[in-house]
C-alpha positions as CSV (number, residue, x, y, z in Angstrom):
1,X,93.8,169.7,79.2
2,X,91.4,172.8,78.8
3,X,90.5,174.6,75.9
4,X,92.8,177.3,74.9
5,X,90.8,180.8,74.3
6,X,93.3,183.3,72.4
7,X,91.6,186.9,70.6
8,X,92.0,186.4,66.8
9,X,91.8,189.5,64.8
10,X,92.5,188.7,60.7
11,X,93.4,191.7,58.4
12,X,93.9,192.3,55.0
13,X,97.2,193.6,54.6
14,X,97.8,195.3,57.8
15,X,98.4,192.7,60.6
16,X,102.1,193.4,61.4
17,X,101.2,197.1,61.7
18,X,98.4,197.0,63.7
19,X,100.3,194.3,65.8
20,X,103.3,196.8,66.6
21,X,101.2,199.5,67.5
22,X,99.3,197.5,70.1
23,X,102.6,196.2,71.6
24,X,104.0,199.6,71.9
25,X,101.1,200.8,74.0
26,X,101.0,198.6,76.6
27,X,103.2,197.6,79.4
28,X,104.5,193.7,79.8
29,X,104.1,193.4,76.0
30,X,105.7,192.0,72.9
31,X,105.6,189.7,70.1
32,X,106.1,186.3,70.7
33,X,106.4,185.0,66.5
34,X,105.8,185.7,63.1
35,X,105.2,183.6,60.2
36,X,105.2,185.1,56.8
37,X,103.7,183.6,53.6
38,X,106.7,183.2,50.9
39,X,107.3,183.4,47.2
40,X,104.1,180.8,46.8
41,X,101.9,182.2,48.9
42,X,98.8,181.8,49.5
43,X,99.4,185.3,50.8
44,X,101.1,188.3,49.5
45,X,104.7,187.3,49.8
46,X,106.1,188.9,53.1
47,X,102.7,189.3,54.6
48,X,101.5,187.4,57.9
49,X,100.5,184.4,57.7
50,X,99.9,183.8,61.6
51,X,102.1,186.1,64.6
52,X,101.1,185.5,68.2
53,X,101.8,188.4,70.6
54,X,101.3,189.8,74.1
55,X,99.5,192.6,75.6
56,X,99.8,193.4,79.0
57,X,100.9,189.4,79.3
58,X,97.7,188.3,77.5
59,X,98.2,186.2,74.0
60,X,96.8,187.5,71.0
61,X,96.8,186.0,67.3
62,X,96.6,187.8,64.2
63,X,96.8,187.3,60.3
64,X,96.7,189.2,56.7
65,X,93.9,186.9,54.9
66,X,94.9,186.1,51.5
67,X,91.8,186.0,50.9
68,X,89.3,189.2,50.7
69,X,86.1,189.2,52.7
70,X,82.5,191.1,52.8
71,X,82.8,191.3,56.7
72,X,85.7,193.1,58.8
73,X,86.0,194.0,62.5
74,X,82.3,195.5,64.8
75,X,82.0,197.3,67.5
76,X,79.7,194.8,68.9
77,X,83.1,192.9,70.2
78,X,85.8,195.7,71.7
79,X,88.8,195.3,74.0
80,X,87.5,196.3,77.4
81,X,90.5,198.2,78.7
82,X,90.6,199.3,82.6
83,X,93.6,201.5,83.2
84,X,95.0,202.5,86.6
85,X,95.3,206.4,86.0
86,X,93.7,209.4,83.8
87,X,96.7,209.8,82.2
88,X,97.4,206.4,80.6
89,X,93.7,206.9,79.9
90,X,94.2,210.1,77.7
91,X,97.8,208.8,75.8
92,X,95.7,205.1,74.8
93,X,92.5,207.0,73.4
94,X,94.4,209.6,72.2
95,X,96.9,207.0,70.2
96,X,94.4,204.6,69.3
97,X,91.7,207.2,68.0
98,X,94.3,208.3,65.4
99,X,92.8,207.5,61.9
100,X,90.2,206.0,63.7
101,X,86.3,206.9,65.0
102,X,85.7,208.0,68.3
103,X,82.3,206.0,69.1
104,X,82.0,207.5,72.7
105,X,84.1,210.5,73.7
106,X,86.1,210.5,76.9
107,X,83.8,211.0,79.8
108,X,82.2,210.4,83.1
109,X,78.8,208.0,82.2
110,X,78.2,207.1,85.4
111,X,79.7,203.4,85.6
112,X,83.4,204.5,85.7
113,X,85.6,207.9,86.6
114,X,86.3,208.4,82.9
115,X,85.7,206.3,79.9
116,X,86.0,206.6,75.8
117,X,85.0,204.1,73.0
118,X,87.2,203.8,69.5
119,X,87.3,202.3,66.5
120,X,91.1,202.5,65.2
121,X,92.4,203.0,61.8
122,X,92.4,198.7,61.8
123,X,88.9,198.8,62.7
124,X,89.5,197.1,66.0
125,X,86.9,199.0,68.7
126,X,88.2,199.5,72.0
127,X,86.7,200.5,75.5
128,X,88.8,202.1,77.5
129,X,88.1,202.8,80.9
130,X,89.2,204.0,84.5
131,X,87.4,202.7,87.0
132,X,85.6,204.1,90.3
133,X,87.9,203.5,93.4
């Protein structure tokens, strides 16, 4: 059997938000289960412990850490997103930079038709891009 390789993103508090928002932007996604911490913790009661989901048929996994941390999420890993019109291009970056931090406004830079870089309100740091035909 081969290694499984699933994208692990850990939160403090906002897992389940960030989680839902992902799943509603993209198409052939959903989430797959949820496991909550309880009355005795470690985690805030309610809170994720672990959910697994889908975007665009790929697994994720994410959690709200119990425990708080000196480090969160960099730019220097993103989601590299191609999209197939300018359109769907326009409604993620526009959706994803809310709250967020546009690191490269939506433009032409030469390797793609159009392209923008965010950081969302989570802190996750997407590249979203439509390619050259």
């Amino acid at each position: 059997m081969r290694p499984t390789i699933t994208t692990f993103l850990m939160f403090e508090g906002q897992a389940e938000e960030a989680m839902n928002l992902y799943v509603s932007l993209f198409k052939n996604s959903s989430v797959t289960g949820i496991k909550r911490y309880g009355a005795t913790g470690p985690g805030k009661e309610g809170s994720v412990m672990q959910a697994k989901f889908l975007l665009n048929g790929r697994e994720f996994m994410c959690i709200d850490s119990p425990t708080k941390h000196d480090f969160t999420f960099t730019p220097a890993i993103s989601l590299f997103v191609d999209v197939d019109n300018e359109g769907e291009l326009d409604l993620l970056f526009m959706k994803l930079s809310v709250g967020g931090q546009v690191l490269m406004p939506l433009g032409s830079y030469g390797f793609s038709r159009k392209f923008g870089w965010v950081s969302d309100k989570f802190g996750v740091s997407w590249q979203l891009n439509l390619p050259n035909e």
